[in-house]
Every structure is written in C-alpha cells, then in structure tokens.
LUMTI-125096 format. One record per residue (C-alpha): residue number from 1; residue in three letters; x negated, z negated, y negated. Coordinates in Angstrom, 2 decimals. Each point is the difference from the previous one (the first is absolute). Layout:
// LUMTI-125096
- guti|timi|xx|zz|yy
- NUM|ALA|X|Z|Y
...
END
This chain:
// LUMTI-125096
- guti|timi|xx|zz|yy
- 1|UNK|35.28|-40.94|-20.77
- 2|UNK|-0.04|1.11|-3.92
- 3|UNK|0.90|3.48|0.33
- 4|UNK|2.83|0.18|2.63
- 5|UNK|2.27|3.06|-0.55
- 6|UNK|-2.16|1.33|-2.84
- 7|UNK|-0.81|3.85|0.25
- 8|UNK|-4.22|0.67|-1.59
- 9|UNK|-1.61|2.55|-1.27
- 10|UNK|-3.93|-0.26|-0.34
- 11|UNK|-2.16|2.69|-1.06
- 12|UNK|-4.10|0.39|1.11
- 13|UNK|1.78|-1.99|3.35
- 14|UNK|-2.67|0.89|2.25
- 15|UNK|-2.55|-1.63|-0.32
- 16|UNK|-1.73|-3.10|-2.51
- 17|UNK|2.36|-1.90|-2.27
- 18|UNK|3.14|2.70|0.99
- 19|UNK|-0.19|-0.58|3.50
- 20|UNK|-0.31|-4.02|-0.42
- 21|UNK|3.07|-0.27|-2.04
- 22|UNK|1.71|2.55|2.65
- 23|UNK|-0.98|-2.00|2.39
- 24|UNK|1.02|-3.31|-1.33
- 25|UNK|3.53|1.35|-1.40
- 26|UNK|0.44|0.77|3.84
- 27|UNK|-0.74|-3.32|0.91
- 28|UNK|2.27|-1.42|-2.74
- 29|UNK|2.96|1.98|1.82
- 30|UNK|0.00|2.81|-2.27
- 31|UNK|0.01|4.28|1.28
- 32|UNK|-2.52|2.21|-1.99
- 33|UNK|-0.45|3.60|-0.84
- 34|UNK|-3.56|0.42|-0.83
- 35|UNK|-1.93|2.58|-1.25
- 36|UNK|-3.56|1.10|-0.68
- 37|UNK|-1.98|3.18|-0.31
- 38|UNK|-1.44|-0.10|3.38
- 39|UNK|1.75|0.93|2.82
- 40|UNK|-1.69|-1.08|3.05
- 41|UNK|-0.55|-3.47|-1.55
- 42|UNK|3.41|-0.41|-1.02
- 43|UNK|1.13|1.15|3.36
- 44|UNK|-2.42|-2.29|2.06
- 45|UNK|1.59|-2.94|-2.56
- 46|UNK|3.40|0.72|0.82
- 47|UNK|-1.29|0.62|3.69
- 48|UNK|-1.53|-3.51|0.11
- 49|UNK|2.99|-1.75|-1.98
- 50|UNK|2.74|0.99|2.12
- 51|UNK|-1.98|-0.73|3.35
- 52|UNK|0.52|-3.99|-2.08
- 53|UNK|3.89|0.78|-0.18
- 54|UNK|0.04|0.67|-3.56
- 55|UNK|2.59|2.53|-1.54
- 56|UNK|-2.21|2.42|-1.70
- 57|UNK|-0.42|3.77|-0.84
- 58|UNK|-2.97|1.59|-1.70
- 59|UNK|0.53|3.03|-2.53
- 60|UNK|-2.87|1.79|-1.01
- 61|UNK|0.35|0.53|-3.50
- 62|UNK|-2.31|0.69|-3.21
- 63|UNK|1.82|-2.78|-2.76
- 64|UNK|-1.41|2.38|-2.65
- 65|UNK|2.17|2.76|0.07
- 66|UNK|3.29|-0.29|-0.59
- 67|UNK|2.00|1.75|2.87
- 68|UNK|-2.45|-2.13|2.75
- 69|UNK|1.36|-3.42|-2.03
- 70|UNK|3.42|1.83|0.36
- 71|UNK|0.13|0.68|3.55
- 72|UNK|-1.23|-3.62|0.82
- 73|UNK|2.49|-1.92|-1.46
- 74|UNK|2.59|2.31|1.15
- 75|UNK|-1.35|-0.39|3.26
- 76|UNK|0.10|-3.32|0.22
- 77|UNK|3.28|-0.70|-1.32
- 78|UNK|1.34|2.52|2.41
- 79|UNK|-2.33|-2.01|3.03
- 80|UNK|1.32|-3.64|-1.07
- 81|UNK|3.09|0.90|-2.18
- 82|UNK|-1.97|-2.24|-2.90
- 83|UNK|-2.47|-1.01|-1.53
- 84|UNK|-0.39|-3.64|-1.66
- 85|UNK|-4.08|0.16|-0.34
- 86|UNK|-2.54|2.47|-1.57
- 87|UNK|-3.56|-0.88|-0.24
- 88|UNK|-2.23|2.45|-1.77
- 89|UNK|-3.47|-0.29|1.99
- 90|UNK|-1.61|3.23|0.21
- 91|UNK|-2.94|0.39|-2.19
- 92|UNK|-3.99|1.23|-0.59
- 93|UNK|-2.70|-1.69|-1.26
- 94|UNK|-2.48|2.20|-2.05
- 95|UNK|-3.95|-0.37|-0.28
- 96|UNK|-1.77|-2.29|-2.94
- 97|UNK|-0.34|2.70|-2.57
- 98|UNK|-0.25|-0.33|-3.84
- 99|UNK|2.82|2.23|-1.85
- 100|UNK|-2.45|2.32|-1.38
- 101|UNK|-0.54|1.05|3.89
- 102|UNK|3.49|-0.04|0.65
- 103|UNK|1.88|3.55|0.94
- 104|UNK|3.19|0.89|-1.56
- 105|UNK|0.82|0.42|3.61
- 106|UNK|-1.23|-3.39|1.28
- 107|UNK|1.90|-1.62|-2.48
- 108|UNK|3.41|1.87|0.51
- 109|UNK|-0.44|-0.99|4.01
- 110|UNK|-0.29|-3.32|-0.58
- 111|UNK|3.09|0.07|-2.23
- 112|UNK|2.28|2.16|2.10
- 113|UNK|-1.15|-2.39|3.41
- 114|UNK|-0.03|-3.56|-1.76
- 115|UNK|2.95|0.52|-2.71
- 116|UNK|1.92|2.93|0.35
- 117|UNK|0.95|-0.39|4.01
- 118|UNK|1.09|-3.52|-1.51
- 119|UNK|2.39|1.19|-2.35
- 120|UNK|1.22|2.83|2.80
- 121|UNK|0.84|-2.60|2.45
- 122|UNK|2.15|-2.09|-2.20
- 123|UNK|1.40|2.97|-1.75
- 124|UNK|1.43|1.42|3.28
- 125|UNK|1.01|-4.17|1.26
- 126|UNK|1.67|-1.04|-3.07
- 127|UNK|3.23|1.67|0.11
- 128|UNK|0.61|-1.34|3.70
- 129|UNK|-0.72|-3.05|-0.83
- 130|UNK|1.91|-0.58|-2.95
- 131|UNK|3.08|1.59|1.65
- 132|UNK|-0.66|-3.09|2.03
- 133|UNK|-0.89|-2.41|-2.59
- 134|UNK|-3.00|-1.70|1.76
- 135|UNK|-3.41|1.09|1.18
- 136|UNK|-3.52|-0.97|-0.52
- 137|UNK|-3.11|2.36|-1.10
- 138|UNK|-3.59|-0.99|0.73
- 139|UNK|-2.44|1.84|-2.32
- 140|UNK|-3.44|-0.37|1.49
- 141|UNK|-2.50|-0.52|-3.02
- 142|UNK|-3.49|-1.54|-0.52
- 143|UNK|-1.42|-2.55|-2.04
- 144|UNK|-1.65|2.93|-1.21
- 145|UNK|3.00|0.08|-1.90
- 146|UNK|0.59|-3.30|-1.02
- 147|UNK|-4.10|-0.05|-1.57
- 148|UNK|-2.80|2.60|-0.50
- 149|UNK|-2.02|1.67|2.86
- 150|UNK|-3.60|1.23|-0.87
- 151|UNK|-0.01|4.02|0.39
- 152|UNK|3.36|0.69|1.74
- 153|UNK|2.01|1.06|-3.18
- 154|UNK|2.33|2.17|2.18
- 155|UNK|0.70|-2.72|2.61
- 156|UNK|0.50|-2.48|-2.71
- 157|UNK|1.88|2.41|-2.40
- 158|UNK|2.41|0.39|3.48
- 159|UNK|0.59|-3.31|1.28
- 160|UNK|0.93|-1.29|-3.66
- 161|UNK|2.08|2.24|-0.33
- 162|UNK|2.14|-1.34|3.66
- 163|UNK|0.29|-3.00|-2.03
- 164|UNK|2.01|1.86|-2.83
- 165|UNK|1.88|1.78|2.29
- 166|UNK|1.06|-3.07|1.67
- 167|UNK|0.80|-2.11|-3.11
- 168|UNK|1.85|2.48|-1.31
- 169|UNK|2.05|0.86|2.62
- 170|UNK|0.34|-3.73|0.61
- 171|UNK|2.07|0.01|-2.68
- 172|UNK|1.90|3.29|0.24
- 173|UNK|1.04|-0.78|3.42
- 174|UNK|0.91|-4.11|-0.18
- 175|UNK|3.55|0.84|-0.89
- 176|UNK|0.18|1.86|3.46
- 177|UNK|-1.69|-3.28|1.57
- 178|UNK|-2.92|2.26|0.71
- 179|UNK|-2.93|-1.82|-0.02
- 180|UNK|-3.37|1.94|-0.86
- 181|UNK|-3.22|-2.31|0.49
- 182|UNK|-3.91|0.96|0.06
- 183|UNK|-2.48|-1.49|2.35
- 184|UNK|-3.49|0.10|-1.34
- 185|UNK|-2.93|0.02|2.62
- 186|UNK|-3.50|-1.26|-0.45
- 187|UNK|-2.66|2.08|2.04
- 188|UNK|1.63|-0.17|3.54
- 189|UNK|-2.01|1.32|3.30
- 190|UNK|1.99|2.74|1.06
- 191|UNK|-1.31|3.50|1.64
- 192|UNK|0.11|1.57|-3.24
- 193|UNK|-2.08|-2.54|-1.61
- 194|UNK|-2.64|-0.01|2.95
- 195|UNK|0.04|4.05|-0.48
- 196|UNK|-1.08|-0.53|-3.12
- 197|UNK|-2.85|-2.51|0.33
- 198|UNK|-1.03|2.19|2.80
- 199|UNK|-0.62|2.90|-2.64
- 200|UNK|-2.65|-2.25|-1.57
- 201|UNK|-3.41|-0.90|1.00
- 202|UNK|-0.37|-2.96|2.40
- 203|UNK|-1.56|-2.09|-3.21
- 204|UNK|2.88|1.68|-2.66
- 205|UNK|2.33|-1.21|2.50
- 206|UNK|-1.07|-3.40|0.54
- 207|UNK|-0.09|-0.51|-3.62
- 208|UNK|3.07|0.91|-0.31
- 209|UNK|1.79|-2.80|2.25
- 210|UNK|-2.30|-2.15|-1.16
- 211|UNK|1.19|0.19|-3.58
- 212|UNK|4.14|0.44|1.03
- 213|UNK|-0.55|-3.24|2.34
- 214|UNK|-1.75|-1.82|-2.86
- 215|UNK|2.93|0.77|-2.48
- 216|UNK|2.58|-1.17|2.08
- 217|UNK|-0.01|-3.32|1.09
- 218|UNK|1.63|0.42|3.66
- 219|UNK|-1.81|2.91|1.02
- 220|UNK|0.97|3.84|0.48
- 221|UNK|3.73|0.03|0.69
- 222|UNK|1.59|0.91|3.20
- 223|UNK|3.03|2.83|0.14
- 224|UNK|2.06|-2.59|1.38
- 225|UNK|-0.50|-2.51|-2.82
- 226|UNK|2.28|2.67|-1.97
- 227|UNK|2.20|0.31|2.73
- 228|UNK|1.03|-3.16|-0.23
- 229|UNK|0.89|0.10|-3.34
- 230|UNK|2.00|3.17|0.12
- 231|UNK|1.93|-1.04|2.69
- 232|UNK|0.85|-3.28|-2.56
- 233|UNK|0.65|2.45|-2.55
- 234|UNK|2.50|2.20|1.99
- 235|UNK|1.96|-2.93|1.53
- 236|UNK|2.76|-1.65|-1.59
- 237|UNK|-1.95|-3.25|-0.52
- 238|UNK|-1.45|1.80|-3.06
- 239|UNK|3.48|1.13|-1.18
- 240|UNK|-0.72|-1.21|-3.45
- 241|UNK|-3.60|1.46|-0.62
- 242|UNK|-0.05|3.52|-1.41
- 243|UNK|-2.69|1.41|-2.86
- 244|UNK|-2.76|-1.59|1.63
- 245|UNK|-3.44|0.76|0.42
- 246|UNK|-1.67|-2.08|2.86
- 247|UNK|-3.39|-0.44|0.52
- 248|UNK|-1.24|-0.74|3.42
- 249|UNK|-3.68|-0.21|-0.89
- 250|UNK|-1.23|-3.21|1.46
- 251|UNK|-0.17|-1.41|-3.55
- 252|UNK|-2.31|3.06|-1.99
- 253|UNK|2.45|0.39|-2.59
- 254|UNK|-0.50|-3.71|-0.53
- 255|UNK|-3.33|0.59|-0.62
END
C-alpha cells in the first residue's frame, strides 16, 4: 500500500472528491482527520469508514476562519502525533454570472472558500512539517484555472489563484523537502455538481452536460479519477514532483 504510516488531513472530506480521496488514502494504509462544514454528513462518513476498519476521525470545521483551521490541525496532530499529508479540498462553485452582476459579497465568498481556506491550511501545516523536513500538500484547483471559464470570474479568479499558492510555496518549502502540488479537475459528477444542474431547468441542464461532455474527450470525470492521482501525489513514489499543476480532465485542456 502507498500510504502506510502516513497521517492525512483532507478538507470538504464528506462527501464528492473529499470523501473519494479519504477513502482511497484509507485504502492506501493511511489514518485521516477530515473535515467539512456539515456535521451529520461528516459523521455518517466517519460512521461508514470505520465500520471498513479505517483509522479515521471527522472534525467539523469552517477552513475559512482562522481559529477552525487552527483547532484542526492541532487536533489532528494531537489524534495521530503527525501529520505527513494535507489536501486542501473544500470548496463552492458559484452560478454563471457576468461581473457586472457580480456582488462584492459573492465575490469575497468565493475568495475566502476557494483561496483563502487554502492558504489557512498550509499556513497552520507548514511549521510541523518542516520541523520534520518532509510532507506533501495537495491544492485542489480546476482547469478553470489553468484556461478561461465563460461567466464564472470569481471561481476562475479563485482556483488560479491555488495554482500560485502552490507554485510558490513549492518553492519556499523544497528546502524542507515539502512538496506542494495542485491537481486540476475537469467537470467531475459529484453531489455538488448535480445540486447545481438541479437548480436549472430540465433543458438548461441538459445543455449543460451536453456541452462539458463534448469538451472533454473521456466524458464528465468521476471523484475518484482525482483520487487516484492525489493518492500518487502524496506517496513517496512522487518524491521528486513539487510545483505542479495537474490536470485530470480527460484531455480538455488538450483541446
């Protein structure tokens, strides 16, 4: 297994593309402290998990604010005595709107959930790990931020800006062997993507698939497509990749 011995953290863990890579650390032999927003979700997660003879806790936590981002990696650390993994999951998706329609307030969510709770994470990881001179941070981006996505300036503002963070703390952090990589999704069916088709009309919503499944060539991605290549990312197999941003887009960046 890839991830023997290794202590994760994953935010937005219960549920979509968090609870696959939970799930799939666990499998690799790893323990993870997971959190998300929602409590009974998480709980049933963790519930469901350690019925499978995993080693997980859930913490409910808001990766926005500060003291919440605190109090999880504290709490983990004091559950598994370390940490060697953080993947930063959690994250909102916003509806199609122009700028001009755009609140000051929609725009400051979408930064605080999609790039601030980013930085937070690592901020309140980084001196653990490089006391220990090894870990590995998984930044969950979009190819939203690798090319342009018609009317989501917020989301795409956000998820480029993961890709900075990770880059440059890439390079900040290498002397600690700390390796800091992104992981850029393509549309992937997860609940929070069929929440939001399900705010459209039947037709708006068709149209909608229709036109992701026609711009990538393998079809709408699956939460444990990226799975699989976090847990590649976290194990020592990729000790010598760090800065990256990888797209796992069945081939629409190729496009």
């Amino acid at each position: 297994m890839l991830l023997t011995g290794k202590a994760a953290i994953v935010t937005g863990g219960a549920r979509g593309i968090g609870y696959a890579i939970t799930e799939n650390f666990c499998m690799e032999g790893a323990c993870v402290a997971f959190s998300d927003l929602n409590e009974e979700l998480g709980r049933r997660a963790a519930e469901q998990l350690t019925r499978q003879g995993h080693n997980v806790i859930f913490i409910p936590a808001d990766v926005s604010v500060a003291a919440d981002v605190e109090r999880m990696v504290n709490t983990a650390l004091e559950y598994f005595g370390r940490v060697d993994i953080l993947v930063n999951n959690a994250g909102v998706l916003c509806d199609d709107a122009l700028a001009e329609d755009i609140t000051e307030e929609e725009w400051e969510r979408m930064l605080r959930i999609d790039l601030t709770a980013p930085f937070l994470c690592c901020k309140y990881i980084l001196p653990h790990m490089r006391s220990r001179n090894s870990g590995s941070i998984i930044n969950i981006s979009s190819t939203a931020g690798l090319t342009a996505s018609r009317n989501d300036p917020p989301y795409c503002t956000a998820k480029t800006g993961v890709i900075g963070l990770t880059r440059s703390l890439a390079c900040d952090y290498a002397p600690y062997r700390v390796r800091v990589n992104a992981i850029c999704p393509a549309t992937c069916e997860t609940e929070m993507w069929k929440q939001y088709l399900s705010t459209l009309s039947p037709e708006a919503a068709r149209d909608k698939q229709n036109f992701y499944m026609s711009i990538q060539p393998l079809g709408i991605c699956q939460p444990e497509d990226v799975a699989y290549a976090a847990v590649y990312l976290a194990s020592d197999r990729a000790k010598f990749i760090t800065g990256i941003a990888l797209p796992v887009d069945g081939g629409a960046t190729a496009i």
